[in-house]
C-alpha positions in Angstrom: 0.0 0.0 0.0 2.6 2.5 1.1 4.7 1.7 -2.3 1.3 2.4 -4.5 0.8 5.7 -2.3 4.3 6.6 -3.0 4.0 5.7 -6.8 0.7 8.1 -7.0 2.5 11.2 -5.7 5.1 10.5 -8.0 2.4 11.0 -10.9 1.5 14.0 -9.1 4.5 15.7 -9.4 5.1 15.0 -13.1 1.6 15.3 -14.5 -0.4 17.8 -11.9 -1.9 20.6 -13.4 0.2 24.4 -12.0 0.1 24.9 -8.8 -0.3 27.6 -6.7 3.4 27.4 -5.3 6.0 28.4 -8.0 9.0 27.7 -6.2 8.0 26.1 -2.8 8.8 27.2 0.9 12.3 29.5 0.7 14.4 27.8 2.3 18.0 29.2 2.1 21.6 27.4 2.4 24.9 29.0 2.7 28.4 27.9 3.8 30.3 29.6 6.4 34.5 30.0 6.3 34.5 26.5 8.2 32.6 24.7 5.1 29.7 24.1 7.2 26.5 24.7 5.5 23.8 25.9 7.4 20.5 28.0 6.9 20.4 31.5 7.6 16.7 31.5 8.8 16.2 28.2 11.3 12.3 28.2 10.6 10.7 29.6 7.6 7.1 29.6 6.1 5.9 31.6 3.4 2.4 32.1 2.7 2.0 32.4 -0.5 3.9 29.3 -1.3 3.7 27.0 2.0 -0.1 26.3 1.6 -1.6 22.9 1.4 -3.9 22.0 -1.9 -5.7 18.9 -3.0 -3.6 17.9 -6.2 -5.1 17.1 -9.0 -7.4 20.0 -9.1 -9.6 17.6 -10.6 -9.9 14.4 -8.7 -7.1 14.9 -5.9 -5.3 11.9 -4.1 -3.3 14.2 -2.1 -2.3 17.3 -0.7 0.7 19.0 -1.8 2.7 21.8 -1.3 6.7 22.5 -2.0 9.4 23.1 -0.3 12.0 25.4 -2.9 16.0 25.3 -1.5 18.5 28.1 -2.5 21.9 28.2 -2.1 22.5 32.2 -1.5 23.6 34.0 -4.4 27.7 34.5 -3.9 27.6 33.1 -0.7 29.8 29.9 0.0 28.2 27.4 -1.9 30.0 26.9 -5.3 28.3 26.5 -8.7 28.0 22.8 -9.3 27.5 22.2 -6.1 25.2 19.0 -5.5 23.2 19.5 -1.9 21.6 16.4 -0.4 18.5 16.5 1.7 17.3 14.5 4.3 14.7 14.9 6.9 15.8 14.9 10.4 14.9 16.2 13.8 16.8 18.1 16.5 18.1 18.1 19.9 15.5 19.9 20.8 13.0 18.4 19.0 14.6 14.9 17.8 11.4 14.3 15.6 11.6 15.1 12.1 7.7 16.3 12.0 6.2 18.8 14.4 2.3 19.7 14.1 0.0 22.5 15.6 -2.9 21.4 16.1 -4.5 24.7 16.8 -3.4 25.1 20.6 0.2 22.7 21.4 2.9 21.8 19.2 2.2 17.6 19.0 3.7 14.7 17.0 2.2 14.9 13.5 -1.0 13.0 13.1 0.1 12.0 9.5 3.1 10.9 7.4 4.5 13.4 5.1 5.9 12.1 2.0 9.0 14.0 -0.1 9.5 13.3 -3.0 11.3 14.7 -6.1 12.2 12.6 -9.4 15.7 11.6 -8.1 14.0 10.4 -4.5 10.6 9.7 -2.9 11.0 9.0 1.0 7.7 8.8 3.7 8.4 10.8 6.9 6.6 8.7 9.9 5.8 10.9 13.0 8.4 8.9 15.0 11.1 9.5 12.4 14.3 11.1 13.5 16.4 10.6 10.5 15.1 9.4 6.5 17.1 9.3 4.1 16.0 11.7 1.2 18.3 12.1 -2.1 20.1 14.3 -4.2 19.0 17.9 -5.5 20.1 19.3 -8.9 23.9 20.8 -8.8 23.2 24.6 -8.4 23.8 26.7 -11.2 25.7 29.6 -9.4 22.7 31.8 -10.3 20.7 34.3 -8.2 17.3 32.5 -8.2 19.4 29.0 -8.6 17.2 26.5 -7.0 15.3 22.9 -6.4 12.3 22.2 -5.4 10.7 19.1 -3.5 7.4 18.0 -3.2 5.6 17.9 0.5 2.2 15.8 0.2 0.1 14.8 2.9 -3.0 12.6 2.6 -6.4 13.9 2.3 -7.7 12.8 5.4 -5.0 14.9 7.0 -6.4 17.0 9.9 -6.0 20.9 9.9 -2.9 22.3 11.1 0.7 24.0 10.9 3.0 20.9 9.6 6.6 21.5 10.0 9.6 19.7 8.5 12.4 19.0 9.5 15.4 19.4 6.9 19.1 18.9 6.9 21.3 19.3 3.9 24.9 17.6 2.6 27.1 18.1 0.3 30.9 16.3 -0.3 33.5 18.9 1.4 31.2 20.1 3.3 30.6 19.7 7.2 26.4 19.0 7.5 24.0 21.7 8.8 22.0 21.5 11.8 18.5 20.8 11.0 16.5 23.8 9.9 12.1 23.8 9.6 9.6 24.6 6.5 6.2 24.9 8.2 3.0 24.2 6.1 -0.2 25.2 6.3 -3.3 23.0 5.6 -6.7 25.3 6.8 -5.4 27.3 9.7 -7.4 30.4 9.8 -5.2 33.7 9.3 -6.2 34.9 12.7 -5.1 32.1 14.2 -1.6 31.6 12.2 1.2 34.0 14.0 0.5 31.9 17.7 1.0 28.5 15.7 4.3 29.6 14.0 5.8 31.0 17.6 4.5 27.6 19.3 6.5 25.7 16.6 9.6 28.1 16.3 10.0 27.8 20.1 9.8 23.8 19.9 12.0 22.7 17.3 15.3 24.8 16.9 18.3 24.1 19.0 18.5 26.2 22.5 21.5 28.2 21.5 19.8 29.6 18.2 16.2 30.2 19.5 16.8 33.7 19.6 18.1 34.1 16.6 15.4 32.6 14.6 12.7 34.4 16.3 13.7 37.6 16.0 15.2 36.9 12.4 13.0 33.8 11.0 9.8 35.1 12.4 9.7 38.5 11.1 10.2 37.4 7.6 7.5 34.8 7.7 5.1 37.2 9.2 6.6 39.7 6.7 5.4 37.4 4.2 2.1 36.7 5.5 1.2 39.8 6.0 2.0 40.6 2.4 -0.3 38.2 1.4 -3.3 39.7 3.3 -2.7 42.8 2.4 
């Protein structure tokens, strides 16, 4: 059963009609003068591309959204560069998934499946480490990116889901694990207390700080946008 579901949202991914996302969740990578890479924002969610959606439009087997990762532009990621992704947790939070449920941060009620055409991996509430795959060698350009594919199944309840992410690359040191958080039918009014509740549950102590002052006020800079 799980292979067949795992099949399906590969079809998805190649034969789906446009989404809504364009480029999926923004998720950052650089390299500092160490060669570790790392991710400049610890937990990131944009609204305009971080939103669940029954895939296909027409009769959907899924929900899907994307999650889009970008080496930054002259930073210290070289052109060619092939990052790996995995899903993993943290000390912190040593699962790979975290979920709102609308008032606590919980273990997700669902898998999550990632997929992409090199890899498709199923994230299992208890994970703390799966294997994904390869993403394609950057091209050294501003904008350079890959995307991969987030689906949830349709009986998934509403919620903020968060993933866990940590990226690889050879001659590189690994990053520490930095979160995309997805929505699937939180209400607007409701959104900025289920992003704080995750950002303060899954980053490591030592950078908490950091990515609530930095993280948080770009995702809410982006939301807000949105509503607007």
């Amino acid at each position: 059963m799980r292979l067949a579901i795992i099949g399906l949202i590969c079809l998805i991914s190649a034969s789906a009609a446009p989404r809504a996302f364009a480029h999926g969740i923004p998720l950052s990578v650089n390299a500092d003068s160490g060669l570790q890479l790392f991710a400049p924002q610890l937990v990131t969610f944009d609204a305009d591309e971080g939103t669940f959606a029954a895939t296909p439009a027409g009769s959907p087997v899924a929900l899907t959204t994307a999650a889009g990762f970008y080496p930054v532009f002259q930073g210290g990621v070289p052109a060619g560069a092939v990052l790996t992704v995995d899903a993993a947790g943290s000390a912190a939070h040593p699962a790979a998934l975290a979920y709102w449920d609308g008032s606590s941060v919980l273990p997700s009620p669902r898998d999550v499946t990632m997929t992409r055409s090199s890899f498709s991996a199923v994230v299992h509430p208890e994970d703390t480490f799966v294997a994904g795959g390869p993403l394609s060698a950057y091209s050294g350009l501003e904008g350079g990116h890959s995307s991969v594919t987030l689906a949830l199944p349709l009986d998934a309840p509403t919620g903020l889901y968060a993933v866990g992410f940590r990226v690889s690359s050879p001659g590189f040191e690994d990053s520490e694990t930095f979160w995309a958080i997805a929505n699937h039918g939180v209400d607007p009014a409701d959104f900025d207390a289920g992003v704080s509740a995750i950002a303060a549950s899954v980053p490591e102590p030592t950078t908490l700080g950091l990515t609530t002052a930095g993280a948080l006020s770009l995702a809410f800079w982006a939301w807000r946008r949105r509503r607007a």
